[in-house]
C-alpha positions as CSV (number, residue, x, y, z in Angstrom):
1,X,20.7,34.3,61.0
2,X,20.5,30.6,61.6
3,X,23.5,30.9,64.1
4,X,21.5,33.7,66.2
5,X,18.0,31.8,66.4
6,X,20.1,28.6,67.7
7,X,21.5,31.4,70.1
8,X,18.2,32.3,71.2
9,X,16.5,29.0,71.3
10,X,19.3,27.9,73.7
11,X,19.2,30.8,76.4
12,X,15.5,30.3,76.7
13,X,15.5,26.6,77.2
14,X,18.0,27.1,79.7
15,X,15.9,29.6,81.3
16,X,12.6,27.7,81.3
17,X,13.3,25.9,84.5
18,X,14.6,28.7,86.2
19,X,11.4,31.1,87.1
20,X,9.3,30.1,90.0
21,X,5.8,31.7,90.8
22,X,4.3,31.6,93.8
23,X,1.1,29.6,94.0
24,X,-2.6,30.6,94.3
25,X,-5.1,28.5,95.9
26,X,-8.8,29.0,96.3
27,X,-10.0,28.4,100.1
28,X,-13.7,27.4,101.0
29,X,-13.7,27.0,104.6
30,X,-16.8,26.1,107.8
31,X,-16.5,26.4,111.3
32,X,-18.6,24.9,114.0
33,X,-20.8,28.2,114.4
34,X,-21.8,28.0,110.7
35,X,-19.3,30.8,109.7
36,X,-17.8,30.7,106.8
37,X,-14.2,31.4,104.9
38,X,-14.5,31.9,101.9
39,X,-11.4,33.6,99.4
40,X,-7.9,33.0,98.2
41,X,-4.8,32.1,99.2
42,X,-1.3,32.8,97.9
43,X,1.9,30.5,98.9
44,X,5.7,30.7,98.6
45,X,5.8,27.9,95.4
46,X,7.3,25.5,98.2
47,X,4.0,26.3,100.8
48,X,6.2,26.8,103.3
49,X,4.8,30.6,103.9
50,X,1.5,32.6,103.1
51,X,2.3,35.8,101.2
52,X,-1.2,37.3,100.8
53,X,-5.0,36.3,101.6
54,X,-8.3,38.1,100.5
55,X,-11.4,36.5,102.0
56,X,-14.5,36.9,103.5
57,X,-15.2,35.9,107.1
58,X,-19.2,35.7,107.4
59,X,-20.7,35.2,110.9
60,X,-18.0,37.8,112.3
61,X,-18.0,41.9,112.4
62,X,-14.4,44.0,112.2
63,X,-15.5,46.2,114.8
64,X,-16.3,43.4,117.0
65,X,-14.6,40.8,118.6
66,X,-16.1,37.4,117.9
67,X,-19.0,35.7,116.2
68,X,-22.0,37.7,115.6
69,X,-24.0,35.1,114.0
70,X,-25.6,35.2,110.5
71,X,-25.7,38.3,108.5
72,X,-22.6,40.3,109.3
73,X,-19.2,39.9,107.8
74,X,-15.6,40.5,108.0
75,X,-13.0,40.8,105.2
76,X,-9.9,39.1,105.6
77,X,-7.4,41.2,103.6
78,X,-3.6,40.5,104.3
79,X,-0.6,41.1,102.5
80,X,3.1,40.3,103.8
81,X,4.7,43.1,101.7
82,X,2.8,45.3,103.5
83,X,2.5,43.9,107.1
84,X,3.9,40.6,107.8
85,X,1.7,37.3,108.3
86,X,2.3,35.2,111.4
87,X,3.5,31.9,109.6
88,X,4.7,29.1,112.0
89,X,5.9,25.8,111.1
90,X,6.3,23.1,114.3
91,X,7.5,20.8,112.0
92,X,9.3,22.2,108.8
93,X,8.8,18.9,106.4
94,X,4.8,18.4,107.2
95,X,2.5,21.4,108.9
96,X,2.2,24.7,108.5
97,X,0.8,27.5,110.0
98,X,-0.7,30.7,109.2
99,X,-2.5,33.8,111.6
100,X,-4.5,35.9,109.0
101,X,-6.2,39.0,110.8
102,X,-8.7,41.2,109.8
103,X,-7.8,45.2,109.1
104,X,-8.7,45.7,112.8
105,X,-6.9,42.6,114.5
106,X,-10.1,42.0,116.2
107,X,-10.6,38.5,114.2
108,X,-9.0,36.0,112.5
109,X,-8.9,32.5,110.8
110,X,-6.1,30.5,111.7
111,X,-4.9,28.3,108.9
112,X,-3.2,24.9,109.4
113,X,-2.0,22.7,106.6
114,X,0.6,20.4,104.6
115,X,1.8,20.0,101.7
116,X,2.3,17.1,99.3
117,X,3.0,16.6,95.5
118,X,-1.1,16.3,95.2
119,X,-1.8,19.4,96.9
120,X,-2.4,21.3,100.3
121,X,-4.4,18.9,102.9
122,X,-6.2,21.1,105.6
123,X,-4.6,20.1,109.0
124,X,-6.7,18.5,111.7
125,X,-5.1,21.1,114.3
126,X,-4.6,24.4,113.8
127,X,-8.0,25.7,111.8
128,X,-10.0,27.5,113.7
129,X,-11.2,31.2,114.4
130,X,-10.4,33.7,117.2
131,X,-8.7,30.2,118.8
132,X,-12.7,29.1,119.6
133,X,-14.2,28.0,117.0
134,X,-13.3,25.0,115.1
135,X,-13.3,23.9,111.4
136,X,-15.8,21.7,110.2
137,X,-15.3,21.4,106.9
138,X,-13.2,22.8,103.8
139,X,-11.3,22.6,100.8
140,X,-8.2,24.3,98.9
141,X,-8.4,24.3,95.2
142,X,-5.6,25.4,92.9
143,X,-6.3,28.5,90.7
144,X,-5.1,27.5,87.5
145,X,-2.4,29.5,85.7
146,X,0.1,28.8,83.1
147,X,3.9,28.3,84.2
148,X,6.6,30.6,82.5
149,X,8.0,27.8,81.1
150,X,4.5,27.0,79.3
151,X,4.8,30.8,78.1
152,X,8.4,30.4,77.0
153,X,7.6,27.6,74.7
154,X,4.8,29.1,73.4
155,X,6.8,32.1,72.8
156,X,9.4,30.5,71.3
157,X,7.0,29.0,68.7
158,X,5.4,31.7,67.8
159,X,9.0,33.0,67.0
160,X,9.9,30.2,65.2
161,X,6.9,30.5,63.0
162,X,8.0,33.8,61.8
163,X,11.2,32.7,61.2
164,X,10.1,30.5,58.5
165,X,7.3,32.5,57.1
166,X,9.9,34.9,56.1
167,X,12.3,32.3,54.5
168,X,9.5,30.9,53.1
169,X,8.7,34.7,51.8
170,X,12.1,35.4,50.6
171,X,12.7,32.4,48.8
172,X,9.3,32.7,46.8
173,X,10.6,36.2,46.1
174,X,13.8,35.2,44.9
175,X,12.3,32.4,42.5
């Protein structure tokens, strides 16, 4: 018994490093016509790609091109498995680049940023929508979530736990 939980605890802290996830990031976004971006994001875990967005684009209309001004909206919905994202990168190691339509292609919100160990930076160039109207102001916030790793370990507790409630209950039955 003792042989086979060493054999276990082993395998999975060799395999705690191994899973990556990709990463989710909330995006709050305003452009120079008061419009609005507001949703979330989700990244290849080395940002070097978007896989998926779901957002709201206020200020704009799917049915037609360009900004409407306050009231109508525009949903954002994209997902690479099912129709691939522009993603451009003119420099691999600091800015990328992402075209996210709406369901009709009529709008857009281009998405520029880079990527560092504290986080995704929105890029000066590159952030605007329907390639007129520029970002203001915004912000990327992480969604929190817990790493595999995290849920290995906790796993792996909870295991050990049992392991020594039941030695514990066998011996106090044997006694």
């Amino acid at each position: 018994m003792r042989s086979l939980t060493l054999a276990a605890m082993t395998v999975a802290a060799l395999t705690v490093g191994v899973a990556h996830a990709n990463v989710t990031e909330n995006v709050d976004l305003t452009y120079s016509y008061n419009s609005t971006f507001v949703g979330t994001i989700v990244c290849t875990d080395d940002f070097s790609s978007i896989i998926s967005v779901n957002g709201i684009l206020n200020g704009y209309d799917s049915s037609i091109n360009g900004w409407q001004g306050p009231g109508p909206f525009d949903p954002i919905t994209a997902d690479n498995a099912v129709s691939p994202i522009l993603n451009y990168s003119p420099d691999p190691t600091t800015l990328f680049f992402a075209q996210l339509p709406d369901s009709t292609q009529l709008n857009w919100v281009d998405f520029g940023y880079s990527y560092n160990s504290s986080g995704i930076t929105l890029s000066s160039v590159y952030n605007d929508v329907d390639n007129g109207e520029t970002l203001l102001s915004g912000s990327v916030t992480p969604v929190s979530a817990p790493e595999p790793g995290t849920l290995t370990l906790f796993a792996l507790g909870l295991f050990g736990l049992v392991v020594t409630r039941r030695r514990w209950t066998m011996s106090a039955s044997i006694a």
